[in-house]
Backbone as JSON, one array per atom type, in Angstrom:
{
  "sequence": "XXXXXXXXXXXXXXXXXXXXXXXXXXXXXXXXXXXXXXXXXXXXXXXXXXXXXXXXXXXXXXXXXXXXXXXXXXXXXXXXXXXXXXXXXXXXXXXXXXXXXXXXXXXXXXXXXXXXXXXXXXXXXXXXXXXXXXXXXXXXXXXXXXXXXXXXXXXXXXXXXXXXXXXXXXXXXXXXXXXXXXXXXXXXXXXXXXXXXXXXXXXXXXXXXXXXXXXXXXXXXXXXXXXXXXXXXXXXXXXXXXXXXXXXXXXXXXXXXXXX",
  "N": [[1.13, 13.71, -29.77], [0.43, 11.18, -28.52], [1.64, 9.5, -30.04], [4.53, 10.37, -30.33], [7.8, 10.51, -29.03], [8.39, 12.58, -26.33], [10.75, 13.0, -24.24], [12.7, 12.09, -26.14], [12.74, 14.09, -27.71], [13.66, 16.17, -26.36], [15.7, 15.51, -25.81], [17.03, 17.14, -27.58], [18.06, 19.21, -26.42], [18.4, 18.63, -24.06], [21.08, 16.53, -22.62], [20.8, 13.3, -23.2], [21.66, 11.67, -20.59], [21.69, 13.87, -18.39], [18.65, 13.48, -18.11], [18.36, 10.62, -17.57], [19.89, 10.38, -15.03], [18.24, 12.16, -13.47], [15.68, 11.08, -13.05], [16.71, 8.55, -12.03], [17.85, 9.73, -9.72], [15.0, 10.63, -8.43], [13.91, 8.12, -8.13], [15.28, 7.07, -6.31], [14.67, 9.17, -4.0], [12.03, 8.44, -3.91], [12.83, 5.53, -2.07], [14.68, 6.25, -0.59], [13.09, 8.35, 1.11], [10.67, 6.82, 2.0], [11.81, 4.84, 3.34], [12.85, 6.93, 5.31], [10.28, 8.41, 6.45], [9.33, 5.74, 7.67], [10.87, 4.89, 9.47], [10.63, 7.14, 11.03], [8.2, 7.4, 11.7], [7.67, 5.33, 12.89], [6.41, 3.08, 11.92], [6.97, 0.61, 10.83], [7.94, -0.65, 13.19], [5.84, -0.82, 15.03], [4.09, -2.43, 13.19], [5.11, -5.09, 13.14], [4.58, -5.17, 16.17], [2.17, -5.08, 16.5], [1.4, -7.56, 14.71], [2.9, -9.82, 15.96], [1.52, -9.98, 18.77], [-1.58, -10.47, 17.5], [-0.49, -12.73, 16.51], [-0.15, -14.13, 19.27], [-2.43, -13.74, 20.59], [-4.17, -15.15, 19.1], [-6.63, -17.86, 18.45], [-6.02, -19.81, 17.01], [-3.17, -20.55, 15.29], [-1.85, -19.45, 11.96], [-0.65, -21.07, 9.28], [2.09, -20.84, 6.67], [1.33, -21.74, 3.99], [-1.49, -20.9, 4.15], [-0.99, -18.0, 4.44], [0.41, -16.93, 2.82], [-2.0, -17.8, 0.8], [-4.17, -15.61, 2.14], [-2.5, -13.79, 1.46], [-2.71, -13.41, -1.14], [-5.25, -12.94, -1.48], [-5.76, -10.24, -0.82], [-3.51, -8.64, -2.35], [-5.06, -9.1, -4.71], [-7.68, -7.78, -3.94], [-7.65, -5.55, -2.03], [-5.09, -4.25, -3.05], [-5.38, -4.41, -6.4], [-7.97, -3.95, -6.93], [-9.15, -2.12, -5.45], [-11.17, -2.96, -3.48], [-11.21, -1.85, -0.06], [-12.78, 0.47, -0.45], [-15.65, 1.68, 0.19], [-17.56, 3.5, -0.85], [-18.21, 3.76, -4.25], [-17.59, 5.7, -6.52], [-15.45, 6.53, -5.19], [-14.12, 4.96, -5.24], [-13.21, 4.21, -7.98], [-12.6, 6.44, -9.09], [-10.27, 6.33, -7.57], [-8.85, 3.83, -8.85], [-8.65, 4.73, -11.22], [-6.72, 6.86, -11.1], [-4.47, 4.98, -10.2], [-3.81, 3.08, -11.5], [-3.27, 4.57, -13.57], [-0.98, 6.08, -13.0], [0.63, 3.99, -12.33], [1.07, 3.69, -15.22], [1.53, 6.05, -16.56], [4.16, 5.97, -14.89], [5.91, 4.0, -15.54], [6.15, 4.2, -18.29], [7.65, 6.68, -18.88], [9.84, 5.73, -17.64], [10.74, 3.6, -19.07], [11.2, 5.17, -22.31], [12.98, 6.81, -21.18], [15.22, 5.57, -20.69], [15.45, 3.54, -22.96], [15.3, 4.59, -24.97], [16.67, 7.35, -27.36], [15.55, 8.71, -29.27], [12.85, 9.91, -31.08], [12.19, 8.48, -33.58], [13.14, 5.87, -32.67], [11.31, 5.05, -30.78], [8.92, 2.63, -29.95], [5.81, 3.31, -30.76], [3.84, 2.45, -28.3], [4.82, 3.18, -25.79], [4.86, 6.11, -26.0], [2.4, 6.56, -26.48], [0.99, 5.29, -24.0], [2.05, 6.66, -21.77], [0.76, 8.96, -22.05], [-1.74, 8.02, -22.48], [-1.59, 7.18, -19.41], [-1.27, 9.82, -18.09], [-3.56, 10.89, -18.85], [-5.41, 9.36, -17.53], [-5.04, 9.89, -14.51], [-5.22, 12.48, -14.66], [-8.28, 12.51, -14.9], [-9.11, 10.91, -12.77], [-7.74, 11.89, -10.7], [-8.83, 14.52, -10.65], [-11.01, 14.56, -10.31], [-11.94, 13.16, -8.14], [-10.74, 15.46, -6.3], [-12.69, 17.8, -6.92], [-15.03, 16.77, -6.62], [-15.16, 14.75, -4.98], [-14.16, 14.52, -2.69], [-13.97, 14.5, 1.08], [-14.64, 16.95, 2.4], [-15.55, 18.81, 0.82], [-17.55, 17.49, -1.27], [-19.39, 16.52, 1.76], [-18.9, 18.56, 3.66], [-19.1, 21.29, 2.64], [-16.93, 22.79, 2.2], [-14.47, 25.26, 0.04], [-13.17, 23.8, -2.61], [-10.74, 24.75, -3.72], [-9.13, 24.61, -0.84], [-6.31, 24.48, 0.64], [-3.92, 22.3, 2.34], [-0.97, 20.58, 3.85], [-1.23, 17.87, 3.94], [-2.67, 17.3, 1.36], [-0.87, 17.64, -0.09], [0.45, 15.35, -1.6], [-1.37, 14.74, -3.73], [-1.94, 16.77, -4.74], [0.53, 17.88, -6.43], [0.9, 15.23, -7.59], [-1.14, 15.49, -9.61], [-0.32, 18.13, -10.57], [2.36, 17.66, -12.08], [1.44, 15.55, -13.92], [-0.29, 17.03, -15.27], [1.37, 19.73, -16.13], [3.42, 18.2, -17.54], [1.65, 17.14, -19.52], [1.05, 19.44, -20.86], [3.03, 20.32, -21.62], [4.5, 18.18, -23.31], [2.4, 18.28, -24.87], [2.39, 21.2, -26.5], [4.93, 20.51, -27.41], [4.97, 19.03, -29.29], [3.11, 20.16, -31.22], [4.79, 22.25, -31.44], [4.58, 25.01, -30.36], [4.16, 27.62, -28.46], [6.05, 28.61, -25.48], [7.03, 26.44, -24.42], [9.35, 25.78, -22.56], [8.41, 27.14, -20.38], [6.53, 25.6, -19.29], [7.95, 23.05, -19.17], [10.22, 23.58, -16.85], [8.0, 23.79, -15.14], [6.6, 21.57, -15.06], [9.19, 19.97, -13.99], [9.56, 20.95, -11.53], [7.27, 20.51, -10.64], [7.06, 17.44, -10.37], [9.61, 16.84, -8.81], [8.55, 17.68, -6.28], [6.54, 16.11, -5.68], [8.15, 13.51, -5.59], [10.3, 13.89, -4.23], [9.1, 14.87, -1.74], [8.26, 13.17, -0.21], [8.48, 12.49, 3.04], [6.9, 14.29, 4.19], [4.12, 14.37, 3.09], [1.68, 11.75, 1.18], [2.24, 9.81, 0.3], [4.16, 7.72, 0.85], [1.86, 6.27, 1.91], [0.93, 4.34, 0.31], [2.41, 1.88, 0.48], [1.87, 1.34, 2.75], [-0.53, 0.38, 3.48], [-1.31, -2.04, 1.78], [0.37, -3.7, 3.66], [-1.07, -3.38, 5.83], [-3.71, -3.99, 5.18], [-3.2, -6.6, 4.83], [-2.69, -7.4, 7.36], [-4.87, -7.05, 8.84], [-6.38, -9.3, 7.5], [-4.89, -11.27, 8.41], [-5.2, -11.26, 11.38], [-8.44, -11.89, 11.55], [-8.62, -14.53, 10.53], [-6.79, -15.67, 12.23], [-8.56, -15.49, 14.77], [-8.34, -13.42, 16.1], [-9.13, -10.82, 16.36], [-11.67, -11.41, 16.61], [-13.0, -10.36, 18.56], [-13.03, -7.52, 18.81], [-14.51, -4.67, 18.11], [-15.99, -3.22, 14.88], [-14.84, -1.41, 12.63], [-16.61, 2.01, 11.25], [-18.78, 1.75, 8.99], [-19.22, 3.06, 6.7], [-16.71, 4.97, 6.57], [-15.82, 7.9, 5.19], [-18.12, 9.1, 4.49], [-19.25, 10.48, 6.36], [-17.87, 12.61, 7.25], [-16.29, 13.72, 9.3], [-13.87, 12.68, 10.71], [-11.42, 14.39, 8.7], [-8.77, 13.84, 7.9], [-8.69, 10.76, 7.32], [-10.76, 9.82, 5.0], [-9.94, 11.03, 2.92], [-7.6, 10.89, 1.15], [-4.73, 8.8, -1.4]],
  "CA": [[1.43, 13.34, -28.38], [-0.26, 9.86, -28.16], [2.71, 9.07, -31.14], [6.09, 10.56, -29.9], [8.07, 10.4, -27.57], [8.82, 14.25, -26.08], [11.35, 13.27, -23.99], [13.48, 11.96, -26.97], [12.52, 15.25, -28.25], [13.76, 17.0, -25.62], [17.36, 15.16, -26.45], [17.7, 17.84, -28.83], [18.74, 20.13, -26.38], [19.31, 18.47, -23.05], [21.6, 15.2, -22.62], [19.8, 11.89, -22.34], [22.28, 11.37, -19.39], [21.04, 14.24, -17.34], [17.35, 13.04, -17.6], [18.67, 9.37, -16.57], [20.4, 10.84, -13.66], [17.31, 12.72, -13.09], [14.69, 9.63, -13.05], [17.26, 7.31, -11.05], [17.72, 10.78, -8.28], [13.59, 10.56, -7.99], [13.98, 6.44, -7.45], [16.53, 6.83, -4.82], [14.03, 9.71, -2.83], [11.18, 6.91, -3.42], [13.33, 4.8, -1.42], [15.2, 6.85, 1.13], [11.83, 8.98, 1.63], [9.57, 5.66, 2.37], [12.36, 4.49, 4.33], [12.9, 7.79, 6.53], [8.75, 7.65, 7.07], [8.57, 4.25, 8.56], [11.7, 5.13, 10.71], [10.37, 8.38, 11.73], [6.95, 7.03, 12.44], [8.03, 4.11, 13.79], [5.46, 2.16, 11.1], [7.54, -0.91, 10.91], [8.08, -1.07, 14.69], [4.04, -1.08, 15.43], [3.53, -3.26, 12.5], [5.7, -6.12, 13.63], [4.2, -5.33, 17.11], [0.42, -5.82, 16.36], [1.3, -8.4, 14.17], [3.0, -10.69, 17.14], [0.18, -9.66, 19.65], [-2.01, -11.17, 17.16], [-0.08, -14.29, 16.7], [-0.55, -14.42, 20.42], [-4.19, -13.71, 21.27], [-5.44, -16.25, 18.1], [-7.2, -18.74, 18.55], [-5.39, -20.77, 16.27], [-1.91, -20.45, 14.1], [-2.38, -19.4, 10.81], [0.0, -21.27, 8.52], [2.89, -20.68, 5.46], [0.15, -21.56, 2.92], [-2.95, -19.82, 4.61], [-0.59, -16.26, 4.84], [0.53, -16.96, 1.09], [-3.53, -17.22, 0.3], [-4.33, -14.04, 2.29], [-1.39, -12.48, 0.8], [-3.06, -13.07, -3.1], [-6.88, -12.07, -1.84], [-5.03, -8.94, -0.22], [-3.64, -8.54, -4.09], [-6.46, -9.11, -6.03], [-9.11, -7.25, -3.48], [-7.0, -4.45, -1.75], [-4.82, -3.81, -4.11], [-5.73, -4.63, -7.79], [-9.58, -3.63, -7.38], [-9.27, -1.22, -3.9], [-12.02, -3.35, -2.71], [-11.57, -0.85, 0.7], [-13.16, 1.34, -0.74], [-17.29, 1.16, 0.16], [-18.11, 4.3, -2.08], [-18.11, 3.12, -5.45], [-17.31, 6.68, -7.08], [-14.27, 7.29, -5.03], [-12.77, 3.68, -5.68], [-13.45, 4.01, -9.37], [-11.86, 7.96, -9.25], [-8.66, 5.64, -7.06], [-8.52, 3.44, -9.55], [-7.89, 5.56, -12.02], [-5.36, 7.15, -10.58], [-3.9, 4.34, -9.55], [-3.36, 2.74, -12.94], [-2.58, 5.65, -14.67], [0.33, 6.2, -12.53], [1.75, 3.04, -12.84], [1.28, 3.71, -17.04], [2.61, 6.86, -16.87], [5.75, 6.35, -14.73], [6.71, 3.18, -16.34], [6.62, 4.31, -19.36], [8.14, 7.18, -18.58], [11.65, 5.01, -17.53], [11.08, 3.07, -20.64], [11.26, 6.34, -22.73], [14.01, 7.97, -20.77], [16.13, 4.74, -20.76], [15.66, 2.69, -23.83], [14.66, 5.5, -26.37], [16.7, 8.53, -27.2], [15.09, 9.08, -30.41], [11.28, 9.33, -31.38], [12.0, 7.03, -34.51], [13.5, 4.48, -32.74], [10.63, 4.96, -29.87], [7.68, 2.0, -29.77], [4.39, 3.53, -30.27], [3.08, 1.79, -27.3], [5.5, 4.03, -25.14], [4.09, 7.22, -25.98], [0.77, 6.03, -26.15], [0.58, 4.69, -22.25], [2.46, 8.01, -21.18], [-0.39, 9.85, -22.43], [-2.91, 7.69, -21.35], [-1.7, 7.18, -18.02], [-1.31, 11.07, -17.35], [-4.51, 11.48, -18.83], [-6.3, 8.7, -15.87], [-3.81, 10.33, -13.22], [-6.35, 14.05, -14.48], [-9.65, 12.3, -14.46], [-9.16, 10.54, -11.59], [-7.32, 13.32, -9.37], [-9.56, 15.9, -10.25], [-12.75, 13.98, -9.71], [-11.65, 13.2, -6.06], [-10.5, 16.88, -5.51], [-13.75, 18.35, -6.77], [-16.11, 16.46, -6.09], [-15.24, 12.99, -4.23], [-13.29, 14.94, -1.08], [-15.14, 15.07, 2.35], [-14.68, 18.73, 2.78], [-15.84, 19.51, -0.26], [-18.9, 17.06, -0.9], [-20.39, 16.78, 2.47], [-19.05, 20.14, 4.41], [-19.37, 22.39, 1.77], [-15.89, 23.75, 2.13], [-13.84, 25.27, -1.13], [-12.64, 22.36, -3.44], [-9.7, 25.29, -3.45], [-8.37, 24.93, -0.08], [-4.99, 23.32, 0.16], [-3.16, 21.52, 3.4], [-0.31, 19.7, 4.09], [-1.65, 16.54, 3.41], [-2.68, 17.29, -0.02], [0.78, 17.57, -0.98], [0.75, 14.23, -2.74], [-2.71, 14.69, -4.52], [-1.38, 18.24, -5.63], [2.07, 17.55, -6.89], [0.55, 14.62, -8.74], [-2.24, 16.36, -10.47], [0.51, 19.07, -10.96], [2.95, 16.6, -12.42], [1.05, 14.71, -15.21], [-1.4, 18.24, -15.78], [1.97, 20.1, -16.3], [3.92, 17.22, -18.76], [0.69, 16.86, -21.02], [0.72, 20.63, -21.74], [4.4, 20.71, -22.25], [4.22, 17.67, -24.11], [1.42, 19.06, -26.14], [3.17, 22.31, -26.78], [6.68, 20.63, -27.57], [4.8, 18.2, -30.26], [3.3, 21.29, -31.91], [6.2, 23.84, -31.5], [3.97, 26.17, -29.94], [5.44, 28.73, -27.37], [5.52, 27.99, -23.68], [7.29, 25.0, -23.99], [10.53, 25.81, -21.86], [7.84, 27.61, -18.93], [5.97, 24.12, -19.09], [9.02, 21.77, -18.97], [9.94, 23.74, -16.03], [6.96, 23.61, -13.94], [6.68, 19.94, -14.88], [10.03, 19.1, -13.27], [9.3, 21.4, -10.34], [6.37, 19.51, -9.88], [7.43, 15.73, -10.03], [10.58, 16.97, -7.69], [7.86, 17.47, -4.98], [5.8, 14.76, -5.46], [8.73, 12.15, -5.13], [11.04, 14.25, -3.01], [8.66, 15.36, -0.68], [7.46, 11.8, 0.66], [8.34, 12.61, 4.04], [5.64, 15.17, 4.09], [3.19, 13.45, 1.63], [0.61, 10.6, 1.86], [3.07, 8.82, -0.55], [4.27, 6.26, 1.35], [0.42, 5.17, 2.53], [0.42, 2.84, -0.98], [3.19, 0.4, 0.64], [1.48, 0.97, 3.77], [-2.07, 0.29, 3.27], [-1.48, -3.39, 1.4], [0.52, -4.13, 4.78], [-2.36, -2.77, 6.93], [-4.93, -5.02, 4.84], [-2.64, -8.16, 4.96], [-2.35, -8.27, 9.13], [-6.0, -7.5, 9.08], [-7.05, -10.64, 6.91], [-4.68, -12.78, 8.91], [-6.54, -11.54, 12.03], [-9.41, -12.49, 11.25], [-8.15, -15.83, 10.0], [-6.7, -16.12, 13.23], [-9.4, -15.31, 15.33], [-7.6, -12.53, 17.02], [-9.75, -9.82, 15.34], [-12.97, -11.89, 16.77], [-13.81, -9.65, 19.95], [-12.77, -6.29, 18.37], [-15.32, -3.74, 16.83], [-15.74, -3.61, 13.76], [-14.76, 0.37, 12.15], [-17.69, 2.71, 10.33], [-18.94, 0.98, 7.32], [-18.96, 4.41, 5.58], [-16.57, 6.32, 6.97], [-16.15, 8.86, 4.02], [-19.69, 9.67, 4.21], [-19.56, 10.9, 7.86], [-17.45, 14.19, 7.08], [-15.71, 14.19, 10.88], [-12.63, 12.76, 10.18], [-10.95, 14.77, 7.82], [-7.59, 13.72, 7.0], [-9.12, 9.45, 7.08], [-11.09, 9.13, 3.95], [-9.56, 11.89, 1.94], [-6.46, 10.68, 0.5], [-5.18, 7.92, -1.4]],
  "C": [[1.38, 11.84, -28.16], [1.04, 9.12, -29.39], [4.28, 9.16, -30.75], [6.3, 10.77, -28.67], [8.87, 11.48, -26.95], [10.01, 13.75, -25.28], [13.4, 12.93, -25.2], [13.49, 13.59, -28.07], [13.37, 16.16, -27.8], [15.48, 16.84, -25.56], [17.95, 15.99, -26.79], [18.37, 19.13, -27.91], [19.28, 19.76, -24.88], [19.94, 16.54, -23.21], [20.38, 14.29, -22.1], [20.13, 11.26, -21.18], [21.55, 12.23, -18.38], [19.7, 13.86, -16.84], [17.47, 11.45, -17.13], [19.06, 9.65, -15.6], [19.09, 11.39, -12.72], [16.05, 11.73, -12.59], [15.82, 8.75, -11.96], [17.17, 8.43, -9.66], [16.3, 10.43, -7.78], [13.27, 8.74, -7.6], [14.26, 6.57, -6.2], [15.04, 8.07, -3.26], [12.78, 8.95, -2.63], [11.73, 6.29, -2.29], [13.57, 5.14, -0.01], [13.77, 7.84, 1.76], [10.94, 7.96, 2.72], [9.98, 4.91, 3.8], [12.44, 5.87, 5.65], [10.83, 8.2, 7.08], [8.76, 6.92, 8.03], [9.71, 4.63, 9.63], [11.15, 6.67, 11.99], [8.6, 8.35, 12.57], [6.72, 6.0, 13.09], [6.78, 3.16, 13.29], [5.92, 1.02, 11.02], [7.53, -1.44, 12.29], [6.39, -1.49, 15.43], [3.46, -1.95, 14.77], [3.66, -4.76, 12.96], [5.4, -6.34, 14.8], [2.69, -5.78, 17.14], [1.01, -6.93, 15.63], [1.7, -9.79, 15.06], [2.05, -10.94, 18.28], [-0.99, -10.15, 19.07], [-1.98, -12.32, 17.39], [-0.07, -14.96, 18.24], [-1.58, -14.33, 20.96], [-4.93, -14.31, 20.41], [-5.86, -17.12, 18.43], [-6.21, -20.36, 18.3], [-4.25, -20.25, 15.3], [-2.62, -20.81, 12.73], [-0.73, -19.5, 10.03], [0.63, -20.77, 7.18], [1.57, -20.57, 4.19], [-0.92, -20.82, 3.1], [-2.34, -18.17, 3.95], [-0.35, -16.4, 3.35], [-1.15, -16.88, 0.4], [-3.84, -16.02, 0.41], [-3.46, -12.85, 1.3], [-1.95, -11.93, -0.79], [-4.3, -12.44, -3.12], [-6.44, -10.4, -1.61], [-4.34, -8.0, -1.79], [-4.53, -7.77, -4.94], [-7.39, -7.93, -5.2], [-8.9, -5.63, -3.34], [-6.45, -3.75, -2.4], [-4.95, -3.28, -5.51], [-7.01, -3.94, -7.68], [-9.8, -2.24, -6.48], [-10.65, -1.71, -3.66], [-12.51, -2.85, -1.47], [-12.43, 0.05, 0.57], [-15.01, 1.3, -0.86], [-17.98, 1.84, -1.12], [-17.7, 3.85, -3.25], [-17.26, 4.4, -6.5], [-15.87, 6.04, -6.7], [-13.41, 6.04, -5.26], [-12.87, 3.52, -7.08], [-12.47, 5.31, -9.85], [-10.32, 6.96, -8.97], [-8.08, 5.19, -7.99], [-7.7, 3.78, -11.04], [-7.24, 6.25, -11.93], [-4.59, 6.27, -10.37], [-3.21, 3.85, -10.88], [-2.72, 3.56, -13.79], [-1.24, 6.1, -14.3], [1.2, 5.49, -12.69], [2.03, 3.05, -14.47], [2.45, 4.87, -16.77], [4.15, 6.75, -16.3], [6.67, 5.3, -15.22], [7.07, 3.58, -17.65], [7.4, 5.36, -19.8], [9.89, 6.89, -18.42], [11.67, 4.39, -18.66], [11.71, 3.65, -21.7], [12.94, 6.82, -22.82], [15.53, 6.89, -20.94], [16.07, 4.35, -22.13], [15.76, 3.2, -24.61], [15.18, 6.8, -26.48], [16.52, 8.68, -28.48], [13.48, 8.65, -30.47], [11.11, 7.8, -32.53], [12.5, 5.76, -34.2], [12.21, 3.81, -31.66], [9.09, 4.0, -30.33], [6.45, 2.68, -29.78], [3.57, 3.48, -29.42], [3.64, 2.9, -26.41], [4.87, 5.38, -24.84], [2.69, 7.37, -25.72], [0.42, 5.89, -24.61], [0.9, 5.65, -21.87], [1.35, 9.15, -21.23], [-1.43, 9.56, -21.97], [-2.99, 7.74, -20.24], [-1.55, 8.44, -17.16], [-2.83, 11.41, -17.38], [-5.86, 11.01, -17.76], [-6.06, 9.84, -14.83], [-5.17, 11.67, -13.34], [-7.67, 13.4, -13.98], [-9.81, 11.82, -13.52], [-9.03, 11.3, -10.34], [-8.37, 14.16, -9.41], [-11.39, 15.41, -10.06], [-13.02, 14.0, -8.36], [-11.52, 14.73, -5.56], [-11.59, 17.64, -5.17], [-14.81, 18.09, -6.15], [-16.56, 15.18, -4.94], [-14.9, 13.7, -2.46], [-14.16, 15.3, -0.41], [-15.39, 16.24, 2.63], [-15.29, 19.39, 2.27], [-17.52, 18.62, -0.49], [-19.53, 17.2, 0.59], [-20.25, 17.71, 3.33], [-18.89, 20.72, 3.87], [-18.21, 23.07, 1.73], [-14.96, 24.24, 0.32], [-12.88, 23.86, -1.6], [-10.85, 23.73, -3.69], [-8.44, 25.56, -2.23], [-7.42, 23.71, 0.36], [-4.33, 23.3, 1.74], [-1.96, 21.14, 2.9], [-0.11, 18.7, 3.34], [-2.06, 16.14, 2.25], [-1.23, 17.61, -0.54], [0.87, 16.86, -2.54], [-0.09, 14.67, -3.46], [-2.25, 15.52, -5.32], [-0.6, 18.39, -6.46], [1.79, 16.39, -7.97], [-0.02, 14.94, -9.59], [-1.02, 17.27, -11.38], [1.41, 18.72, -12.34], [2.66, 15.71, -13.8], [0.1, 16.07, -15.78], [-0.04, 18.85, -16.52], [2.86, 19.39, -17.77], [2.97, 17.02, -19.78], [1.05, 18.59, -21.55], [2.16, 21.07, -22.71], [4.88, 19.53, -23.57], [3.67, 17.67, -25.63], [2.08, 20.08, -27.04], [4.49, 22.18, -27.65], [5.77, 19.99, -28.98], [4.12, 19.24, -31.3], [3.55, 22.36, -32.51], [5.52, 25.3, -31.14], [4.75, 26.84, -29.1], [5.22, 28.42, -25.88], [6.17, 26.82, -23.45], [8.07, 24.56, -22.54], [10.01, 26.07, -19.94], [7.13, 26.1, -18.38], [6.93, 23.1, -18.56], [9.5, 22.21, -17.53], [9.2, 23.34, -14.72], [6.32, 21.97, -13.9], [7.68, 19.03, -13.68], [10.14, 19.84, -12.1], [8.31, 20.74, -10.03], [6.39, 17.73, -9.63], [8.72, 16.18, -9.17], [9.8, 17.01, -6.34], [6.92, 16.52, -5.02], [7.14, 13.62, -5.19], [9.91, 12.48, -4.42], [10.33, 14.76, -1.85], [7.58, 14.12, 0.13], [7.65, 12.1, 1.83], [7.03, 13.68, 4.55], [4.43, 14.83, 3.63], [2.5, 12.59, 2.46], [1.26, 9.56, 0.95], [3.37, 7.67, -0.47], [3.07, 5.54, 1.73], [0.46, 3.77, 1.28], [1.8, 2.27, -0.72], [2.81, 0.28, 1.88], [0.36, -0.06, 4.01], [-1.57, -1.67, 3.12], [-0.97, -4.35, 2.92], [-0.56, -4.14, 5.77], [-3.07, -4.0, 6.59], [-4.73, -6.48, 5.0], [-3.16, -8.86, 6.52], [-4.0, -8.03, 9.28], [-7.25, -8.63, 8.77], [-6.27, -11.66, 7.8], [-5.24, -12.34, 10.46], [-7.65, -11.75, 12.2], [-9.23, -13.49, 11.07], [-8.06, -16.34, 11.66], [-7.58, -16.22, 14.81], [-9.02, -13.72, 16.34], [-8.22, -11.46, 17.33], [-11.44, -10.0, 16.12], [-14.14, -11.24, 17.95], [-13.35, -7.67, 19.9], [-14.31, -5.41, 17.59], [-15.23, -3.33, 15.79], [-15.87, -1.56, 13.13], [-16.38, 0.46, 11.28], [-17.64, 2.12, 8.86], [-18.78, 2.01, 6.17], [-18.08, 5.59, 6.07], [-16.29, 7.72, 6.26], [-17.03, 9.24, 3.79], [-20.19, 10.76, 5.38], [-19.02, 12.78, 8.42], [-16.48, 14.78, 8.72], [-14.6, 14.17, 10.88], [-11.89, 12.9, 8.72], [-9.85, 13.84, 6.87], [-8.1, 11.9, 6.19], [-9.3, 9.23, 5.75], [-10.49, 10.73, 2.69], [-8.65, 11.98, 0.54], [-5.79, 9.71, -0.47], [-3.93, 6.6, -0.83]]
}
């Protein structure tokens, strides 16, 4: 597994065109998904509205260079580290999800584009695909079982499924499903065809079902954290209350600290 590259494998019986068609289709519902979101929730329209209402109740104008600073701690803190995150577990569980996703789906287009043969396929390729499904498990299923408010502090089944777990589900689903079929295809065991299957039934709803999903929150969020560092900067922020230092600990609001 950690050596070849299954979907050059998988050459052998479907075109390397249909799985490019297939990978660029799941781009395009990234896109038009994220985009019908922010139109449908009117997230761009509220963003650009607090964000002027700021620039009008500051104190002081916060300059080209200042917003370019914020923009890199916002980066490094929010982003890169999830510094949001007070509990230490559940931003360490994020993290690893977070990374492993970007391994696996890059390398994933690498794969599907550059490589329709295992022997011509980079080692590194296969390798990160594997690793980054195998974060995407330890991470997801740490949060499901044991990190999620419902489940740590109201005792509810780590089995009961919403809406809003969509994304969580479909991802888990998604990289749980491709390792086994993976596994399976690289040892010629049986099951492969039921696996490959339920693989691409499950990445079809994780990146076609963003309108539903918590999918789009990771291009939301870094926006969120940006206008709240330049209020503060600007003073705007300075007569506001300041949110629950733990709110993931508090168990009231559900959907809040649940997701990622």
């Amino acid at each position: 597994m950690f050596s070849t590259n299954p979907f050059a494998e998988l050459s052998a019986s479907i075109d390397p065109a249909i799985m490019q068609t297939y990978v660029i289709v799941m781009i395009l519902c990234v896109v038009l998904g994220t985009l019908f979101d922010i139109i449908h929730k009117k997230s761009a329209k509220y963003f650009f509205a607090n964000w002027r209402n700021a620039q009008q109740k500051g104190s002081h104008q916060v300059g080209g260079g200042e917003i370019v600073s914020l923009a890199v701690q916002t980066a490094v803190v929010e982003v890169a580290t999830s510094g949001e995150f007070c509990n230490p577990q559940r931003r360490f569980a994020h993290l690893l999800t977070m990374y492993g996703f970007i391994a696996y789906v890059v390398a994933t287009v690498a794969m599907v584009f550059g490589y329709e043969t295992s022997a011509a396929t980079p080692a590194i390729w296969p390798a990160l695909w594997t690793l980054g499904a195998l974060l995407v498990c330890v991470g997801g299923y740490w949060f499901w079982f044991f990190i999620r408010v419902d489940v740590a502090a109201e005792g509810s089944s780590p089995f009961r499924f919403m809406r809003a777990d969509l994304f969580i589900v479909s991802l888990l689903s998604s990289t749980t499903f491709g390792l086994i079929w993976a596994f399976l295809q690289a040892t010629g065991a049986g099951g492969t065809t039921i696996f490959l299957g339920l693989y691409i039934i499950a990445t079809t709803i994780l990146f076609g079902g963003i309108p539903w999903s918590k999918f789009s929150h990771m291009f939301f969020k870094p926006a969120a954290a940006l206008q709240k560092r330049v209020e503060n900067a600007n003073g705007s922020r300075s007569n506001l209350p300041e949110p629950a230092d733990k709110p993931e600990t508090l168990g009231s609001a559900r959907t809040l600290p649940r997701h990622y």
